[in-house]
C-alpha positions as a LaTeX table, in Angstrom:
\begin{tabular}{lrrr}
\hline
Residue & $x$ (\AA) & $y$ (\AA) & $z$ (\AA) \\
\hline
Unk1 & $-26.77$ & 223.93 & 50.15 \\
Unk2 & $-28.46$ & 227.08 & 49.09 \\
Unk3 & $-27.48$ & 230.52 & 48.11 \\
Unk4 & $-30.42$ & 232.72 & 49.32 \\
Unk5 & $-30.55$ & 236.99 & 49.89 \\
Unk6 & $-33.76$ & 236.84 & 52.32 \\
Unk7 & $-31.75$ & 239.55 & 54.26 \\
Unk8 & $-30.70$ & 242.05 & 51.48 \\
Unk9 & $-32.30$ & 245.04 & 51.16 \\
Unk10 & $-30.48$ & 245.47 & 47.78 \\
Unk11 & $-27.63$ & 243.45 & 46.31 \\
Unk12 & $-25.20$ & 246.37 & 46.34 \\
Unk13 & $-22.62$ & 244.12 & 43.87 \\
Unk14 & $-22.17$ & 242.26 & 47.20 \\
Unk15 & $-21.09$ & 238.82 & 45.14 \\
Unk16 & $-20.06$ & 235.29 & 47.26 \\
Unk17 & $-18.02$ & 232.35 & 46.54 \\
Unk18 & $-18.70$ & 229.22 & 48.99 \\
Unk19 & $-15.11$ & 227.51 & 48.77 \\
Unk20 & $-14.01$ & 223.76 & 49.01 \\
Unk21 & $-11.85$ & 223.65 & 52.58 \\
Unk22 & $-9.21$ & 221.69 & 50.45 \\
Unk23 & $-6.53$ & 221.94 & 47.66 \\
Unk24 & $-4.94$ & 222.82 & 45.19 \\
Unk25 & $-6.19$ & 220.16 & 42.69 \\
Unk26 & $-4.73$ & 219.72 & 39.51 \\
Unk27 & $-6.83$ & 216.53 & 37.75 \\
Unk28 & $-10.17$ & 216.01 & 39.08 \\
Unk29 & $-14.43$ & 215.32 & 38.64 \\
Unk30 & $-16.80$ & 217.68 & 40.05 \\
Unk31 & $-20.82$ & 216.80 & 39.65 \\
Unk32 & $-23.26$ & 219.14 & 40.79 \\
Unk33 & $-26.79$ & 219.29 & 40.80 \\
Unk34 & $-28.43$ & 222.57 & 40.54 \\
Unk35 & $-31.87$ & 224.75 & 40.49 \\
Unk36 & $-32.50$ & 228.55 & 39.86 \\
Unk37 & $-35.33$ & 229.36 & 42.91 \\
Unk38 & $-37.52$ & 232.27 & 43.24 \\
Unk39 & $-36.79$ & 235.90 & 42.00 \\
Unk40 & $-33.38$ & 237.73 & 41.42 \\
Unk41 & $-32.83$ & 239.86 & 44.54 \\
Unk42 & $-33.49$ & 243.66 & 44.17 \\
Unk43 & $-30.26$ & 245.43 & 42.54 \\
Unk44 & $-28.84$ & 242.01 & 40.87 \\
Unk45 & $-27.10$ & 242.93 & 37.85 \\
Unk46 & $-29.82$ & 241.57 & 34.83 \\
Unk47 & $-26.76$ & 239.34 & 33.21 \\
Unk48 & $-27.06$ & 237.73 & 36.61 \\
Unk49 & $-30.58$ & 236.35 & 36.02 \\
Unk50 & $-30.55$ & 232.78 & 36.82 \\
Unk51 & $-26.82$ & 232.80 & 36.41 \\
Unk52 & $-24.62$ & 231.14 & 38.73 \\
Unk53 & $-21.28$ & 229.22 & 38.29 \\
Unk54 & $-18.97$ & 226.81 & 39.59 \\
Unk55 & $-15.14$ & 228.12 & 39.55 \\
Unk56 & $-12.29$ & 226.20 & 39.37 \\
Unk57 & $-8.37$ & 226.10 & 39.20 \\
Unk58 & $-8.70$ & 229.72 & 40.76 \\
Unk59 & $-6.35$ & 232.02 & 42.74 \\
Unk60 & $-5.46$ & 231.09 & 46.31 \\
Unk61 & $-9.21$ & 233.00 & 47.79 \\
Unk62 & $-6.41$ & 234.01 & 50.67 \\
Unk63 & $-4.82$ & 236.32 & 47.84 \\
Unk64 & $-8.12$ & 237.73 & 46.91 \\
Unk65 & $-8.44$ & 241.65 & 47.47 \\
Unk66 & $-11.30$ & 243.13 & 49.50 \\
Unk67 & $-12.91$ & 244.60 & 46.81 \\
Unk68 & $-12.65$ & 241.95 & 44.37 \\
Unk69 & $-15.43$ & 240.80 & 42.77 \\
Unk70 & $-14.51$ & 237.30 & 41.51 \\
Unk71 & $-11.47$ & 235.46 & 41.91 \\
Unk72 & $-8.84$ & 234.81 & 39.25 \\
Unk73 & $-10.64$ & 231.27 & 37.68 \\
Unk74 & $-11.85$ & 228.94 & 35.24 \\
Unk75 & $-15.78$ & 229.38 & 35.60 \\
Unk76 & $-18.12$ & 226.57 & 34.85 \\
Unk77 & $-20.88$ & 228.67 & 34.15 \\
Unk78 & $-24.72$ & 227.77 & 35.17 \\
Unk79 & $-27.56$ & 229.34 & 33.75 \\
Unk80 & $-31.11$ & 229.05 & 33.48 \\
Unk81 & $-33.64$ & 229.60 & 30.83 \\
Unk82 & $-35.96$ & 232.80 & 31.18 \\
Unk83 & $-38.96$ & 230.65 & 30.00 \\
Unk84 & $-39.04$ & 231.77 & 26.37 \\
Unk85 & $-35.15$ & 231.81 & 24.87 \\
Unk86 & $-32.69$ & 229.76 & 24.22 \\
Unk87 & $-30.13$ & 230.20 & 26.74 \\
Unk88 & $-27.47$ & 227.57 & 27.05 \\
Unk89 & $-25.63$ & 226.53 & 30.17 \\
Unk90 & $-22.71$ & 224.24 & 31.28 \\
Unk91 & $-20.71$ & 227.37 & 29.20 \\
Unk92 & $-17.15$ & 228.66 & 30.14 \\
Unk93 & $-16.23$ & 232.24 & 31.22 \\
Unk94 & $-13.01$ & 233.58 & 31.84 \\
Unk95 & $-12.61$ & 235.90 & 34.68 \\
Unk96 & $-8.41$ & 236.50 & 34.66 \\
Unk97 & $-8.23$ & 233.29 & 32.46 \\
Unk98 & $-7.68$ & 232.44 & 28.54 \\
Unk99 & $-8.19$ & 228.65 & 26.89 \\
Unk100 & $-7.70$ & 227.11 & 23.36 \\
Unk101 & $-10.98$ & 226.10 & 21.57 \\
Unk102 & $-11.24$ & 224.59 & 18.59 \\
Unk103 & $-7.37$ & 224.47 & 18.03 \\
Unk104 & $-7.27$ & 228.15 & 18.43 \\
Unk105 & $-6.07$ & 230.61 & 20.75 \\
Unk106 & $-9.30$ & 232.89 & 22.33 \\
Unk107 & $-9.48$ & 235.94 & 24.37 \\
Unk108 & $-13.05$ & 235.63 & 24.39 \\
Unk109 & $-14.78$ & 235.99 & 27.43 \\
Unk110 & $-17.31$ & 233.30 & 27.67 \\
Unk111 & $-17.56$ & 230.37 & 25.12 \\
Unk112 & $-20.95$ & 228.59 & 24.78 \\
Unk113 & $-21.64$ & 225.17 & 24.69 \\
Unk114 & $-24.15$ & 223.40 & 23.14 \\
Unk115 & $-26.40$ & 222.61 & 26.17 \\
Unk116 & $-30.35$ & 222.74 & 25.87 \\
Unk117 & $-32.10$ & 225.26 & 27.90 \\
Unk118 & $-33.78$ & 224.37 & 31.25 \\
Unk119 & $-36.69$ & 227.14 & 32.12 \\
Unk120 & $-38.19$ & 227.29 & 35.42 \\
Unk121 & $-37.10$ & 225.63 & 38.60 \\
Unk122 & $-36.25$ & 221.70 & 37.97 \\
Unk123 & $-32.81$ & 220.18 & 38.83 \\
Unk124 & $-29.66$ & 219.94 & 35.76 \\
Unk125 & $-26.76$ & 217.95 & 36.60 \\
Unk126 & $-23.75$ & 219.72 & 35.62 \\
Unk127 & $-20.46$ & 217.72 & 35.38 \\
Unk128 & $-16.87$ & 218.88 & 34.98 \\
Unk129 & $-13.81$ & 216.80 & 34.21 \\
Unk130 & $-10.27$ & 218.37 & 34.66 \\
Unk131 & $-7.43$ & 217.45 & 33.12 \\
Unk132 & $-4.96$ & 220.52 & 34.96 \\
Unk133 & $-3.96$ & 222.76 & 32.43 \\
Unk134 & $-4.36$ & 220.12 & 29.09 \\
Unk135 & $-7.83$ & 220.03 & 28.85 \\
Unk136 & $-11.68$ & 220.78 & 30.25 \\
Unk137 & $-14.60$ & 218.77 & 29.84 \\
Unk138 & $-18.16$ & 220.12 & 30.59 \\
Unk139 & $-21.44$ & 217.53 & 30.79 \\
Unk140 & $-24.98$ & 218.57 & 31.77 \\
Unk141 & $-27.25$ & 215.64 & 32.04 \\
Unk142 & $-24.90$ & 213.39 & 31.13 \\
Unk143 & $-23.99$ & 214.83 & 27.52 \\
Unk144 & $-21.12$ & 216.47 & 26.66 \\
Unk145 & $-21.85$ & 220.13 & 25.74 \\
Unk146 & $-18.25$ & 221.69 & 25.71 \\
Unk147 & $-14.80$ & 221.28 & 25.50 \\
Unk148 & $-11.56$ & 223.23 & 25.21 \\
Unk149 & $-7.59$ & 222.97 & 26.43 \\
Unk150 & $-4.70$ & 224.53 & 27.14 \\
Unk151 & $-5.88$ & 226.53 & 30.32 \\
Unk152 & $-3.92$ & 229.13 & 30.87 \\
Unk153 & $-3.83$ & 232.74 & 33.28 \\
Unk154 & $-3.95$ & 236.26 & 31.33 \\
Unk155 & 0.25 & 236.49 & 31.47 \\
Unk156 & 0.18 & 232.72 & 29.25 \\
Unk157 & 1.57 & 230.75 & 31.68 \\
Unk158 & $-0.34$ & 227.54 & 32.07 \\
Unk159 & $-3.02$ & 227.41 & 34.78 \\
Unk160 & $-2.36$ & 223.95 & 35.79 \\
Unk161 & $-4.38$ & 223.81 & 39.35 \\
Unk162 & $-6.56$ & 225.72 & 42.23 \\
Unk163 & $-9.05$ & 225.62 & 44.25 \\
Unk164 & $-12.81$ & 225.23 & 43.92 \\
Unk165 & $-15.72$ & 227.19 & 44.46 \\
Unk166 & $-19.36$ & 227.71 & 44.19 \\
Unk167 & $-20.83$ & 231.04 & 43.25 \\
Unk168 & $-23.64$ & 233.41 & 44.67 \\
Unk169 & $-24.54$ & 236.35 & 41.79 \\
Unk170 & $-27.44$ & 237.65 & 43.14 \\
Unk171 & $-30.11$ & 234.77 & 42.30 \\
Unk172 & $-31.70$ & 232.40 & 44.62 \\
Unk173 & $-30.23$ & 229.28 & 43.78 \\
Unk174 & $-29.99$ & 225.39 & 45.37 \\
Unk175 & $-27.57$ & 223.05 & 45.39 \\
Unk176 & $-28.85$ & 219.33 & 45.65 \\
Unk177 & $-25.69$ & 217.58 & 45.61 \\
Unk178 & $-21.86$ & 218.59 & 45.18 \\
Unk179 & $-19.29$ & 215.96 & 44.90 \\
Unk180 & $-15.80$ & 216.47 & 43.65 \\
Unk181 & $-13.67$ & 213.01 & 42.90 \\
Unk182 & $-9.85$ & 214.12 & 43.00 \\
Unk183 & $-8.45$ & 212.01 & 40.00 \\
Unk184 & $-4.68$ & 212.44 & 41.23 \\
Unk185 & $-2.97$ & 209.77 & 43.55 \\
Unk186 & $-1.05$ & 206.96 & 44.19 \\
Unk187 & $-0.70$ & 204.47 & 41.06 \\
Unk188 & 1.34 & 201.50 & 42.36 \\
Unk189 & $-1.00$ & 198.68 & 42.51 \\
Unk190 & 1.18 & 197.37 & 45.01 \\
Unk191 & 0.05 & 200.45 & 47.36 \\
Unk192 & $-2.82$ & 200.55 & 49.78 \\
Unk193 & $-4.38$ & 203.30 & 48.54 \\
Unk194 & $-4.11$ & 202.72 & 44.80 \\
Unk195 & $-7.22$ & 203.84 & 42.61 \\
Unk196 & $-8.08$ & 202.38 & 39.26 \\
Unk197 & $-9.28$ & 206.06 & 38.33 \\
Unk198 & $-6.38$ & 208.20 & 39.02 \\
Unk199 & $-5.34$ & 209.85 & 35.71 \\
Unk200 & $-2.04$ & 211.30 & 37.54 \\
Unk201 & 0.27 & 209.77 & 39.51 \\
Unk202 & 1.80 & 211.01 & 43.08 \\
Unk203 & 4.01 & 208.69 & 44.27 \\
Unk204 & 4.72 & 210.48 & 47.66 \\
Unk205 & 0.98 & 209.76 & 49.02 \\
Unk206 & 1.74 & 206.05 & 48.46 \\
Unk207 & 0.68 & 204.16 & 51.90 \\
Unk208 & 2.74 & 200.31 & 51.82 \\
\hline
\end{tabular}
C-alpha cells in the first residue's frame, strides 16, 4: 500500500485517511510496517515532513464533515528522522481526544515516546496494542516506547472503541505490511471459535 501525490500540483491541505472496511473495535493489535519515500509534495505543511500516522478508536468516518481535516481519534503517530535530529516516532497525538500519562490527566496535544530516530528511507515496525478505553501500548521494533490510559473524547467520556485508519499528510509514504489482530471474542473453550488471545469476552459470537 502506498500513499503517493504524483498527480498534485500542490497539496492544497487536501489530507486522506485509507480506512479499515470493518468495526468498531474495542481491544485489539495492529502491526505496521512503514517507510517515508521521496520528497514532501509541493504545499505540504513543514510539520508534515515525513509525518504520517495510524488513527484509531476514531469517529464513525460516515459522521465526518466535508471539510474536516482529520477525524475525531487516537493517532499513533509515525515520523521520520530529517537525517540530522533527533526526532522520535511511535508518539501519540490527540486530534478531538485526551489520555492519562503518567497517572495524570493531559490536555497536551502530542506526547512523545522514547523511540530512536530512523533517517532516510528503511522500514520501522510500528506496533499498537489496545486495551478500549483502559490503556494504549505503542512498540516500534519490538520495544516499547510509550504508554498511557484512560482514553477518553474532549467532553470526558471514555473513548472505549472505533474504527481504524491509515493517514496520508502530504509525504510519500509505503506501507509494507498492515495487520490488525482483533483481541475481542468468544472465550468458552467449549466454543468453536474460542481464541487463547482474546483479552475480552463476547459471548454472543460463540459458534457450538
Amino acid at each position: 500500500m502506498e500513499a503517493r501525490y504524483d498527480q498534485y500540483t500542490e497539496f492544497d491541505k487536501r489530507f486522506g485517511h485509507i480506512f479499515y472496511n470493518g468495526g468498531p473495535f474495542s481491544h485489539y493489535k495492529i502491526l505496521v510496517e512503514y517507510r517515508f519515500v521521496g520528497e514532501q509534495v509541493k504545499g505540504g505543511p513543514a510539520w508534515a515532513l515525513r509525518n504520517n500516522g495510524i488513527m484509531y478508536h476514531t469517529q464513525d468516518p460516515k459522521t465526518m464533515a466535508v471539510e474536516q481535516d482529520f477525524p475525531g481519534s487516537m493517532e499513533y503517530q509515525l515520523l521520520g528522522g530529517n537525517g540530522k535530529d533527533p526526532r522520535t516516532t511511535g508518539n501519540l497525538c490527540t486530534p478531538g481526544t485526551h489520555v492519562v500519562f503518567n497517572g495524570k490527566f493531559t490536555e497536551d496535544h502530542i506526547i512523545n515516546s522514547t523511540s530512536d530516530t530512523f533517517h532516510g528511507d528503511q522500514w520501522v515496525t510500528a506496533e499498537l496494542v489496545v486495551h478500549g478505553s483502559e490503556k494504549a501500548e505503542h512498540f516500534i521494533n519490538g520495544k516499547k516506547v510509550l504508554e498511557y490510559t484512560g482514553l477518553q473524547w474532549d467532553d470526558r467520556t471514555p473513548n472505549g472503541s472505533g474504527y481504524i485508519a491509515l493517514q496520508a499528510e502530504s509525504h510519500p509514504t509505503d506501507f509494507r505490511k498492515v495487520r490488525l489482530l482483533n483481541l475481542e471474542g468468544c472465550m468458552d473453550k467449549k466454543a468453536k471459535n474460542y481464541k487463547s488471545y482474546f483479552v475480552k469476552n463476547n459471548p454472543k459470537v460463540c459458534q457450538f
